[in-house]
KOLLO-45034 format. One record per residue (C-alpha): residue number from 1; x, y, z. Coordinates in Angstrom, 2 decimals, decimal comma, always signed. Example, Ala and Ser with C-alpha at 12.3 -4.5 7.8 and 13.67 -1.06 7.14 Angstrom:
<atoms>
{1; {+12,30; -4,50; +7,80}}
{2; {+13,67; -1,06; +7,14}}
</atoms>
This chain:
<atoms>
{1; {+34,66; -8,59; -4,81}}
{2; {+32,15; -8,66; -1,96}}
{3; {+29,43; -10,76; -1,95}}
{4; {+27,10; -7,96; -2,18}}
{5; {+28,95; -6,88; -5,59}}
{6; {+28,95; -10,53; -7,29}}
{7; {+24,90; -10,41; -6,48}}
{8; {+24,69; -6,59; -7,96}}
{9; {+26,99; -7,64; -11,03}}
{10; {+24,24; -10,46; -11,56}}
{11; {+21,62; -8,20; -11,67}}
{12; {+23,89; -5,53; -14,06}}
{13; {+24,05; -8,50; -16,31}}
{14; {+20,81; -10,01; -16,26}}
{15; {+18,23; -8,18; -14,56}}
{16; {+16,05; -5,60; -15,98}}
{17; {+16,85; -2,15; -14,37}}
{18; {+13,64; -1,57; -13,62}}
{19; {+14,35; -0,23; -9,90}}
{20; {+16,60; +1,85; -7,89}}
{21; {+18,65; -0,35; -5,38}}
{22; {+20,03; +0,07; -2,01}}
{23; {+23,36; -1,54; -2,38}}
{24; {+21,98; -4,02; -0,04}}
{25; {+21,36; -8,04; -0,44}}
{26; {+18,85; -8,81; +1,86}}
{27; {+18,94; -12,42; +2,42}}
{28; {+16,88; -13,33; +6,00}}
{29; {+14,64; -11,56; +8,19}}
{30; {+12,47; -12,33; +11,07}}
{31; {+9,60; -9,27; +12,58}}
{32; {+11,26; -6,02; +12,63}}
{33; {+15,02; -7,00; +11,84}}
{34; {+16,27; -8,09; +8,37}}
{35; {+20,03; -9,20; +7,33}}
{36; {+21,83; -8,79; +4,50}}
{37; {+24,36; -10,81; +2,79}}
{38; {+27,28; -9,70; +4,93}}
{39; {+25,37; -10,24; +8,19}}
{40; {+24,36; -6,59; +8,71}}
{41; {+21,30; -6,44; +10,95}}
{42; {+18,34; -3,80; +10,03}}
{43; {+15,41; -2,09; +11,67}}
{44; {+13,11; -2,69; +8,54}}
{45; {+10,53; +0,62; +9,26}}
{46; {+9,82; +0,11; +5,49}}
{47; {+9,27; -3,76; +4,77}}
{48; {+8,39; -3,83; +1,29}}
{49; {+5,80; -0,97; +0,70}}
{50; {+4,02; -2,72; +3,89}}
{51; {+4,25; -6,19; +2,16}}
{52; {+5,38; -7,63; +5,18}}
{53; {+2,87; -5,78; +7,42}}
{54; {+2,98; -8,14; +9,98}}
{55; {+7,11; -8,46; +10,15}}
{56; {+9,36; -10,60; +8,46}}
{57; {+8,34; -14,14; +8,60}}
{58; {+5,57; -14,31; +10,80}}
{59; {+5,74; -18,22; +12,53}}
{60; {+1,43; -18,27; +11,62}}
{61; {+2,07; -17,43; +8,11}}
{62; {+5,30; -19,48; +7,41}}
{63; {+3,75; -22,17; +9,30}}
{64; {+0,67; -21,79; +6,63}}
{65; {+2,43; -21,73; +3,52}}
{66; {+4,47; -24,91; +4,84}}
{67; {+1,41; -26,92; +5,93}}
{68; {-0,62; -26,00; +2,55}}
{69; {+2,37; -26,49; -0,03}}
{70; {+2,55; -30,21; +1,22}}
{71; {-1,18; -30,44; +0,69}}
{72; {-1,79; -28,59; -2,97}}
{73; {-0,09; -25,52; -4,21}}
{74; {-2,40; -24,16; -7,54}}
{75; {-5,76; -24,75; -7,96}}
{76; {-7,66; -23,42; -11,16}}
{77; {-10,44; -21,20; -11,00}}
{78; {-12,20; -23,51; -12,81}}
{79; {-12,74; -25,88; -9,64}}
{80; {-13,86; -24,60; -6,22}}
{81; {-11,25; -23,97; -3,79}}
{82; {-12,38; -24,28; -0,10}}
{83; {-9,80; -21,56; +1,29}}
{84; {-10,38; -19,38; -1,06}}
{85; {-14,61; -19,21; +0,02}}
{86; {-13,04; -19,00; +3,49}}
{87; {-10,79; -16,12; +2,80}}
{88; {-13,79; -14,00; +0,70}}
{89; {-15,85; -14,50; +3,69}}
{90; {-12,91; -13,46; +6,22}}
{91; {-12,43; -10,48; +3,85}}
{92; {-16,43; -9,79; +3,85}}
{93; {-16,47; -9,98; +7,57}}
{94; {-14,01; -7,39; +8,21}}
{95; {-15,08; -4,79; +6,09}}
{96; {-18,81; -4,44; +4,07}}
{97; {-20,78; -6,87; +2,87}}
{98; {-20,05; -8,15; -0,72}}
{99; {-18,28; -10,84; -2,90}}
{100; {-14,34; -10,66; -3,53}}
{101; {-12,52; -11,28; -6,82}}
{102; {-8,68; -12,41; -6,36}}
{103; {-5,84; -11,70; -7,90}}
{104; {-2,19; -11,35; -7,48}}
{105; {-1,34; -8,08; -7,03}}
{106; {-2,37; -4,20; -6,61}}
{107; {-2,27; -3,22; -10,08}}
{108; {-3,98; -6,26; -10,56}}
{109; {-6,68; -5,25; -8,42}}
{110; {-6,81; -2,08; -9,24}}
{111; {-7,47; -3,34; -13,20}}
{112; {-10,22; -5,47; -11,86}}
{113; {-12,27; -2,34; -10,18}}
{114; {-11,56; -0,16; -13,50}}
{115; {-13,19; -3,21; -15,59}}
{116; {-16,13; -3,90; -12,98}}
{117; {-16,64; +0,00; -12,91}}
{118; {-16,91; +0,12; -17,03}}
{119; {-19,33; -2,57; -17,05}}
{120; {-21,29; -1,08; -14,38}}
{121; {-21,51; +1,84; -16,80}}
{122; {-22,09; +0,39; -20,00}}
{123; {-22,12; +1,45; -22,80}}
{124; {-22,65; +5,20; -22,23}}
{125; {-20,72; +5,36; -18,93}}
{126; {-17,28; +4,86; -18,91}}
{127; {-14,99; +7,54; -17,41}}
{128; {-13,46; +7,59; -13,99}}
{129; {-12,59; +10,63; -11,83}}
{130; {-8,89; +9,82; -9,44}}
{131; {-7,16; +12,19; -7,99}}
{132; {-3,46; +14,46; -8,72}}
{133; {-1,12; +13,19; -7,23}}
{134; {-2,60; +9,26; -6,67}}
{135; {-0,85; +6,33; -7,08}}
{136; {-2,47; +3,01; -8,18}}
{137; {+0,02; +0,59; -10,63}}
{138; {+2,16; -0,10; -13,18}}
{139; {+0,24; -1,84; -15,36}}
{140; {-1,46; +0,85; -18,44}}
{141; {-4,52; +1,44; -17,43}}
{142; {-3,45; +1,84; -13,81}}
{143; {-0,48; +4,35; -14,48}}
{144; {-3,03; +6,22; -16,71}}
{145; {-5,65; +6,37; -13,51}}
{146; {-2,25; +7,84; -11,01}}
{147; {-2,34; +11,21; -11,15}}
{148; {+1,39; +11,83; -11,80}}
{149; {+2,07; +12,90; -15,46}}
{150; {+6,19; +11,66; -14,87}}
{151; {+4,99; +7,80; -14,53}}
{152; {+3,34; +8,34; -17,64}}
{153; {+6,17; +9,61; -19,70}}
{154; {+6,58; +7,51; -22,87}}
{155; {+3,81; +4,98; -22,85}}
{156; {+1,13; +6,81; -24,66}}
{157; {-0,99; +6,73; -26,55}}
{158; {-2,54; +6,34; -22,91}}
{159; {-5,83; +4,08; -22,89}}
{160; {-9,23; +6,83; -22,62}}
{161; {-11,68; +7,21; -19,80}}
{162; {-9,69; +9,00; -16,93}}
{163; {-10,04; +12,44; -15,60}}
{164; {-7,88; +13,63; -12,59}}
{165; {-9,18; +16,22; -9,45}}
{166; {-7,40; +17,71; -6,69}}
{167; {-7,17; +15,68; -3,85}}
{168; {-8,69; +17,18; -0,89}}
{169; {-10,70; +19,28; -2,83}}
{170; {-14,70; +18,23; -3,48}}
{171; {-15,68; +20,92; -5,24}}
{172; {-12,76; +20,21; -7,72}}
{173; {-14,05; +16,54; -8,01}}
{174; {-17,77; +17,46; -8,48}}
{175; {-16,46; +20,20; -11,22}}
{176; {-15,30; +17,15; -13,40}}
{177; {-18,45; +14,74; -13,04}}
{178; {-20,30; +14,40; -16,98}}
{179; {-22,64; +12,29; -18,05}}
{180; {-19,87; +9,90; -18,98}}
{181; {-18,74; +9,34; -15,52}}
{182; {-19,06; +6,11; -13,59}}
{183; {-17,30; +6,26; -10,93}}
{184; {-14,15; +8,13; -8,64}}
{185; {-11,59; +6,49; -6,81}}
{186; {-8,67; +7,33; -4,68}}
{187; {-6,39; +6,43; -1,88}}
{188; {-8,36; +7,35; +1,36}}
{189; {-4,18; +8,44; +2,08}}
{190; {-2,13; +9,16; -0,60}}
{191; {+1,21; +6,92; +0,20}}
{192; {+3,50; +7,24; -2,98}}
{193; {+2,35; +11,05; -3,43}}
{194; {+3,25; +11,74; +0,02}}
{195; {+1,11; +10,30; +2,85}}
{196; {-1,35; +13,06; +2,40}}
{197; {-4,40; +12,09; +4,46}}
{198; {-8,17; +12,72; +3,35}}
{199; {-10,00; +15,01; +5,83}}
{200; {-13,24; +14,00; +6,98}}
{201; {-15,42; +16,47; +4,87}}
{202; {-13,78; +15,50; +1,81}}
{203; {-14,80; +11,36; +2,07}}
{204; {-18,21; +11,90; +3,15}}
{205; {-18,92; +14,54; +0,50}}
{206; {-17,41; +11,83; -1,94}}
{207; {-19,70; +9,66; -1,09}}
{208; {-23,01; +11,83; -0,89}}
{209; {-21,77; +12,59; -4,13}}
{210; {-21,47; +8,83; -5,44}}
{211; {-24,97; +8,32; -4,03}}
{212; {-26,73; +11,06; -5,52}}
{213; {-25,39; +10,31; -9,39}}
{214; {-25,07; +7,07; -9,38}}
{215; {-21,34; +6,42; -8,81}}
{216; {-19,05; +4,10; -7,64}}
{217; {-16,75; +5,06; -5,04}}
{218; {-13,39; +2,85; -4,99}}
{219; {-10,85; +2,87; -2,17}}
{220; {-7,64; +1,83; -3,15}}
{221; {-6,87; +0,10; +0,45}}
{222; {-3,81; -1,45; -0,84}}
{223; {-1,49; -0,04; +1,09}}
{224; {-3,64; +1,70; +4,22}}
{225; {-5,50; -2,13; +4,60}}
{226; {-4,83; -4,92; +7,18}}
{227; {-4,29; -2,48; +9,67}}
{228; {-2,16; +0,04; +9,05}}
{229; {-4,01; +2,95; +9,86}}
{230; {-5,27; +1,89; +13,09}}
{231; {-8,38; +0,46; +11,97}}
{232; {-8,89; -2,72; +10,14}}
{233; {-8,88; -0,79; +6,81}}
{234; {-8,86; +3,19; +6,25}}
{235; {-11,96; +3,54; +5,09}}
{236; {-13,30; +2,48; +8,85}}
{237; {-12,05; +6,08; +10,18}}
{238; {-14,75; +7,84; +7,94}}
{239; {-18,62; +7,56; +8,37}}
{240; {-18,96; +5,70; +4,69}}
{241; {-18,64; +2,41; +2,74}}
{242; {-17,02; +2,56; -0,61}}
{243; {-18,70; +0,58; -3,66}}
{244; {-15,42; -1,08; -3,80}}
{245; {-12,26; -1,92; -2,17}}
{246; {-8,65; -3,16; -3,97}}
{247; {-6,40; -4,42; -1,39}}
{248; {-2,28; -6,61; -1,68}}
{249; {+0,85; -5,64; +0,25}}
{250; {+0,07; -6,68; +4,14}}
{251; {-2,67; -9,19; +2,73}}
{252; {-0,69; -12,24; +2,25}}
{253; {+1,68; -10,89; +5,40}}
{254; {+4,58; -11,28; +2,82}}
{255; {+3,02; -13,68; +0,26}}
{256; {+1,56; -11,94; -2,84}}
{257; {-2,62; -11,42; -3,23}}
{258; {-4,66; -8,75; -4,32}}
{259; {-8,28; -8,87; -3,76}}
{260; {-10,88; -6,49; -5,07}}
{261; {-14,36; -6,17; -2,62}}
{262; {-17,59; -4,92; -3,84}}
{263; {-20,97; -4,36; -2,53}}
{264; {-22,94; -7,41; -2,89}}
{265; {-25,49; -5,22; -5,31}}
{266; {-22,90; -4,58; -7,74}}
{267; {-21,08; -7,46; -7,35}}
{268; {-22,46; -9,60; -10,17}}
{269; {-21,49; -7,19; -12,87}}
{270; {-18,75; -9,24; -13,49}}
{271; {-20,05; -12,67; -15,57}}
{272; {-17,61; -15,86; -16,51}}
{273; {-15,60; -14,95; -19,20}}
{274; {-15,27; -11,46; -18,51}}
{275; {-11,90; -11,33; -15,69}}
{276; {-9,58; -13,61; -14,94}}
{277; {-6,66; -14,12; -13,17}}
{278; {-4,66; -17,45; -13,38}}
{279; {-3,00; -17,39; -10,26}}
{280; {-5,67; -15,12; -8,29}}
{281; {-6,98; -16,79; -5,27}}
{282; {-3,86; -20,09; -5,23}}
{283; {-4,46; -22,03; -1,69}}
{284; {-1,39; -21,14; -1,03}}
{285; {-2,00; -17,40; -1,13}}
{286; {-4,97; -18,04; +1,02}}
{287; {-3,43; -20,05; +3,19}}
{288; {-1,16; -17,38; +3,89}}
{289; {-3,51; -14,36; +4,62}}
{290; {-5,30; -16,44; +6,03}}
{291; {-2,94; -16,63; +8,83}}
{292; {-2,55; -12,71; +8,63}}
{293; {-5,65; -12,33; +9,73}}
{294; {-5,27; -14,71; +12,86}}
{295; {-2,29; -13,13; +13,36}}
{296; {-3,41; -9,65; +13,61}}
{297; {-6,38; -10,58; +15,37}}
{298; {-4,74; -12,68; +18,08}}
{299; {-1,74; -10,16; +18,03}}
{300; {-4,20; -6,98; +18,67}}
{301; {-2,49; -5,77; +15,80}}
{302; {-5,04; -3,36; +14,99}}
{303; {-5,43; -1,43; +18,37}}
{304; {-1,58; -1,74; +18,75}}
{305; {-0,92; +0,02; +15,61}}
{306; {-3,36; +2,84; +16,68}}
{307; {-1,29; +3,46; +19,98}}
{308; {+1,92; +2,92; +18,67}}
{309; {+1,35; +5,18; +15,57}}
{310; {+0,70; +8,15; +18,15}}
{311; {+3,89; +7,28; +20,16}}
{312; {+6,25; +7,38; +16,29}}
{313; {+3,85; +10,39; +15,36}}
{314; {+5,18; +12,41; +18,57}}
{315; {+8,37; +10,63; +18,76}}
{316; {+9,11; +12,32; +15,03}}
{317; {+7,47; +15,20; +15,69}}
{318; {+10,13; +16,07; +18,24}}
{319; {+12,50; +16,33; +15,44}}
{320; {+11,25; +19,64; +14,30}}
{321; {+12,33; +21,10; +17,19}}
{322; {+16,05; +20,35; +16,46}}
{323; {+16,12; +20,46; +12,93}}
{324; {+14,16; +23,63; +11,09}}
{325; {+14,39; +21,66; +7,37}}
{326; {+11,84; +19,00; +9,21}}
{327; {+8,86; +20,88; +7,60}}
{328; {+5,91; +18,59; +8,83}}
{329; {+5,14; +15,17; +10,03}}
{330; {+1,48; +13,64; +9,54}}
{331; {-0,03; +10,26; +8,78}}
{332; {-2,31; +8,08; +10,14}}
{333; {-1,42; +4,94; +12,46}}
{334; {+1,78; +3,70; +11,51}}
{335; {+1,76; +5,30; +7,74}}
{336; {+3,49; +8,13; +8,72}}
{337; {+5,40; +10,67; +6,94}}
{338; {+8,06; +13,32; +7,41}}
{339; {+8,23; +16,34; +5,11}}
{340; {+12,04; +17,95; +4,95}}
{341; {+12,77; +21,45; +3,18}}
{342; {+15,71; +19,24; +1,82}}
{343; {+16,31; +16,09; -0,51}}
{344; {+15,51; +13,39; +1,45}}
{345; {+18,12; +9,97; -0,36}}
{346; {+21,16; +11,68; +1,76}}
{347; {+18,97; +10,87; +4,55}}
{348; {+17,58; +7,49; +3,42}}
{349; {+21,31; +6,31; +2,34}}
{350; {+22,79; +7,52; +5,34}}
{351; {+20,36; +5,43; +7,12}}
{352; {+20,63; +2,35; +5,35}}
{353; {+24,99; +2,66; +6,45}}
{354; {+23,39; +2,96; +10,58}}
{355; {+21,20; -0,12; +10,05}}
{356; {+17,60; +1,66; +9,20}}
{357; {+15,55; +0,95; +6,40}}
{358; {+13,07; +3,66; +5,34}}
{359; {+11,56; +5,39; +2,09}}
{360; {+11,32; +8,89; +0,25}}
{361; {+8,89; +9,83; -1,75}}
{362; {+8,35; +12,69; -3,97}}
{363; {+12,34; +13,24; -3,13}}
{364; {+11,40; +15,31; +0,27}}
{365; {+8,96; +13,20; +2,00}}
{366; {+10,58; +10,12; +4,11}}
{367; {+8,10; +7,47; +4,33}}
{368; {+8,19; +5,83; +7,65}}
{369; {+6,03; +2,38; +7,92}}
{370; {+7,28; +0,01; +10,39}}
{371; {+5,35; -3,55; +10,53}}
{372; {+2,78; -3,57; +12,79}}
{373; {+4,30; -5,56; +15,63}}
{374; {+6,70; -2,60; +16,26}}
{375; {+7,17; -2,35; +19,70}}
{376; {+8,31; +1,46; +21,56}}
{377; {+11,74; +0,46; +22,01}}
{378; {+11,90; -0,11; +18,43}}
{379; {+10,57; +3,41; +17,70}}
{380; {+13,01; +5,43; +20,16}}
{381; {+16,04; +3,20; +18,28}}
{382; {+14,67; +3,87; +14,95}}
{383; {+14,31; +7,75; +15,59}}
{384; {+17,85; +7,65; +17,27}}
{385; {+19,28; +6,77; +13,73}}
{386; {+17,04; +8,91; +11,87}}
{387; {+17,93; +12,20; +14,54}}
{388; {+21,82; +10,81; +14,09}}
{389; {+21,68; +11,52; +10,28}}
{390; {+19,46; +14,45; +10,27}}
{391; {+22,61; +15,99; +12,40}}
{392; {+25,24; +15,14; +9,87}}
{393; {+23,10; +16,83; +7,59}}
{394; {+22,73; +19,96; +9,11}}
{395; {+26,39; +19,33; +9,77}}
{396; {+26,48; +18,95; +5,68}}
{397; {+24,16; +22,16; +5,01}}
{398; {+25,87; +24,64; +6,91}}
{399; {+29,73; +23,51; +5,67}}
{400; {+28,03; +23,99; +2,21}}
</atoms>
């Protein structure tokens, strides 16, 4: 037995199959490349959902975590917590002014603006528009705001107060607003339903919209923030400022955090006693994005992710030309995704054997997110692999 299969037996026996698994045991990594187990090398254009948005291991951030851990690892919300202020106000600075609640994770954060949002609307205001095809958590409430009935399946009854639009589509949106709604939010790009991207008109009627009723518009940023897109956060490409802002993944550059933002007017709804998270906020955790942000500041990150998005935009887009099941490629920055006429885990397994690690999604849409310190070289390798497999499959479809 491989070491791989004693680690996969381990998890047969005592961990809850909760996920699909790569038959890979990835044990070290270090910016682009991870390693598994039997000293495989990978180009990781997928690190953990953009987790590790920054690469694996970034020397700021591991150098954080090491310095704070010797100093104090938890701190209770019930005492102050001097990198936590620091981190709110790094958070504030780079987007819109307002206060930040912590937390530990997306769905986390994502629970936090559905809360804030009811108690904005109190008592008589209470629903909340999102969009088909969304994704925003596990947790209840959160699986009940993503717009995909098959997530759903077997957890109702389904808590009330959610009402679901087409994406894209504001006249659909504004067709759904009642006197009971508070507020809409979406994914200014829809990652897990595809990297669908929002078009211009369709934001900025969203929020003249918000503005004339008296709604709160909330960006889930959590996995188009710190970056990605080729702006700071997503919602920077539009002409408008959401009420509020959930963000995790690249946030902690590997460490987990989730942080919901709101306008400072609003930001008070939220009294002592009424959210909580135990862990939200640790030193530790803000130690560590901390150093994310230093690191994509001093690393350019931001404007790097712009120009190297176009070059993996074009450099995929070329694959259409030799392969007529490429349908479309489209995406923002470096959340790009590529749209086959086929099944897309042939394609994702195949690459995993070659040494890539990528993502499908909605089982035709490959989900291509390298960390934001990919360099070109990186790109044309990646794409190699990816136009290597795309050929046995052809080779596949026409023996068929």
């Amino acid at each position: 037995m491989t070491q791989t299969e004693e680690i996969m037996q381990l998890y047969y026996e005592y961990v809850m199959p909760t996920y699909t698994k790569s038959p890979v045991v990835l044990v070290r990594g270090k910016g682009i490349k991870a390693y598994d187990i039997e000293g495989r090398e990978f180009l990781d254009f997928f690190p953990g959902w953009a987790v590790s948005g920054i690469g694996h291991c970034h020397p700021k951030v591991v150098s954080a975590i090491r310095e704070q851990a010797k100093k104090m690892i938890h701190v209770s919300n019930n005492y102050y917590n001097e990198l936590q202020g620091l981190l709110a106000k790094k958070i504030v600075g780079s987007s819109f002014d307002g206060k930040v609640f912590f937390c530990n994770s997306g769905a986390e954060a994502v629970e936090g603006a559905i809360k804030l949002a009811r108690k904005f609307g109190h008592p008589s205001r209470y629903e909340i528009i999102t969009m088909d095809n969304s994704f925003h958590g596990r947790t209840l409430a959160a699986i009940t705001a993503t717009g995909q009935p098959h997530h759903q399946e077997g957890f109702a009854p389904l808590p009330q107060g959610f009402v679901y639009a087409s994406f894209n589509n504001l006249e659909a949106v504004k067709s759904k607003i009642t006197d009971k709604t508070v507020a809409i939010m979406l994914e200014p790009i829809q990652g897990e339903g595809g990297i669908i991207v929002a078009s211009d008109e369709f934001i900025t009627g969203l929020r003249k919209v918000c503005d004339e009723k008296n709604l709160l518009l909330i960006f889930d940023e959590i996995q188009t923030g710190m970056g990605r897109t080729g702006k700071m956060f997503c919602y920077q490409h539009y002409n408008v400022i959401p009420d509020v802002m959930v963000l995790a993944k690249t946030l902690g550059g590997g460490f987990p955090i989730g942080a919901m933002i709101a306008k400072r007017k609003i930001a008070d709804t939220l009294q002592p006693g009424m959210h909580a998270a135990t862990f939200g906020g640790s030193p530790l955790a803000c130690a560590a994005s901390l150093a994310t942000f230093e690191a994509i500041e001093e690393g350019d990150m931001v404007e790097k992710a712009a120009r190297r998005g176009r070059y993996l935009y074009n450099r995929l887009s070329l694959l259409k030309k030799d392969f007529p099941f490429v349908k479309i490629v489209r995406g923002r920055g470096l959340m790009v995704g590529v749209e086959l006429e086929i099944e897309g885990k042939y394609i994702v397994d195949k690459c995993i054997e070659k040494g890539l690690l990528i993502n499908c999604t909605q089982k035709k849409i490959l989900r291509v997110m390298p960390p934001l310190t990919v360099k070109n070289s990186e790109i044309d390798a990646a794409v190699a692999i990816l136009h290597d497999v795309l050929e046995e499959a052809q080779k596949v479809q026409s023996e068929s």
